[in-house]
Structure formats: structure tokens, C-alpha cells
N, C-alpha and C positions, 0 to 999 in steps of 0.2 A: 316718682318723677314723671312729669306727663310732658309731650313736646304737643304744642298746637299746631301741627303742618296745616289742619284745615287753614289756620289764621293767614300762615304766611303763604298759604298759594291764592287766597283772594285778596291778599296784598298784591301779588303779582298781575291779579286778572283787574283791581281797580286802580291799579297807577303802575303800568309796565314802564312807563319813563325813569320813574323814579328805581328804578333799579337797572336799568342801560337797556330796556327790552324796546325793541319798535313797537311791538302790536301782543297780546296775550286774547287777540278773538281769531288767530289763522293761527295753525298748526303748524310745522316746520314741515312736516312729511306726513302725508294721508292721501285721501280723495277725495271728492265731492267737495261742495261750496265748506267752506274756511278750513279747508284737509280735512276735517272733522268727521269724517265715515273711514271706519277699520284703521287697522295699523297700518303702520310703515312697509309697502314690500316695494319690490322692483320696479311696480307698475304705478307709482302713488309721482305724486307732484313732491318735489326736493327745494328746499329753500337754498336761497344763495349764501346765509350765515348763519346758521343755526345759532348762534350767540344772542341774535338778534330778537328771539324768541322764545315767550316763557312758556310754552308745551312743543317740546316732540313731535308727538302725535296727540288726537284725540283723549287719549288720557294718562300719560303721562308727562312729567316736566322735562324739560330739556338738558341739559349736563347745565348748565350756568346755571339753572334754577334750584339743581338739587346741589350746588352749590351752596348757591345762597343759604337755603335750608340747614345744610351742613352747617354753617358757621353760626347759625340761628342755637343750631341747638346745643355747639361748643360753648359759646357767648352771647348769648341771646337773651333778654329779660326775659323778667316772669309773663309780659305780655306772649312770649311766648314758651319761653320754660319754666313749668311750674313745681315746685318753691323754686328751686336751682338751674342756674346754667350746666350742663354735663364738665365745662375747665372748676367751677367750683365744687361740686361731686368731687372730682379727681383731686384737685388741693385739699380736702378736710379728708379725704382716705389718703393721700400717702402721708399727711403728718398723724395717723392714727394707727401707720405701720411704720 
């Protein structure tokens, strides 16, 4: 079973609307122009909703986005899980115990 996250995070980065994101080119937490230099620390620029954005920081996704992912890979098509979604994995193994 393979999950494509490359797929579903350049879903996020070419249409952030279409998933309630504002912007998927500024970071929620980093430095430098679009957060985008080093991680998240004390000293970094803080977004006012993290919700609102689909990276964290510079390289990873936000909780809403790994989210999405999650529910991608529970019920997700083959465009993104391949053969099977992980709920039908689980439905043909418990009727096989």
C-alpha cells in the first residue's frame, strides 16, 4: 500500500482555498521573507491562525494539513492511496478474522 503525501501537499501548495487555507507560500512560524528560513523558535514571526495555513514552518505542514493527509490516507482514492484506502485495508482484515 503506498500513500502519495508528495500528491496531497502540492494539492495544498496549488490551490490552498480549496482546502480553507489563506496562503500555502508564507509559513505560519519561521524567519526571513515567507517564514521560510529555519524553524519555528522563540524568535521567529507567529501567525495569527495557524489554521489558516498549510506549512508550520518551512518544512513542515501545519496540524490542519496533516490533517487533511490523515483523512486522505484513511479514505482517500487511489489518486492517492494505492490500491486501497487504509478504512478498506481494515474492512477486508477484520472480515478475514
Amino acid at each position: 500500500m503506498g500513500a502519495n503525501t508528495r500528491q496531497m501537499a502540492l494539492d495544498f501548495v496549488n490551490n490552498p482555498q480549496a482546502y480553507g487555507f489563506v496562503t500555502s507560500q508564507i509559513a505560519c512560524c519561521g524567519q526571513g521573507p515567507y517564514n521560510g528560513l529555519g524553524l519555528c523558535t522563540p524568535l521567529s514571526n507567529l501567525c495569527p491562525n495557524r489554521d489558516e495555513y498549510a506549512f508550520w514552518d518551512a518544512f513542515h505542514p501545519s496540524e490542519k494539513a496533516n490533517s487533511l493527509i490523515v483523512q486522505q490516507i484513511l479514505s482517500g482514492t487511489i489518486d492517492y492511496m494505492y490500491p486501497m484506502n487504509l478504512s478498506t485495508v481494515l474492512a477486508l482484515d477484520s472480515k478475514n478474522t
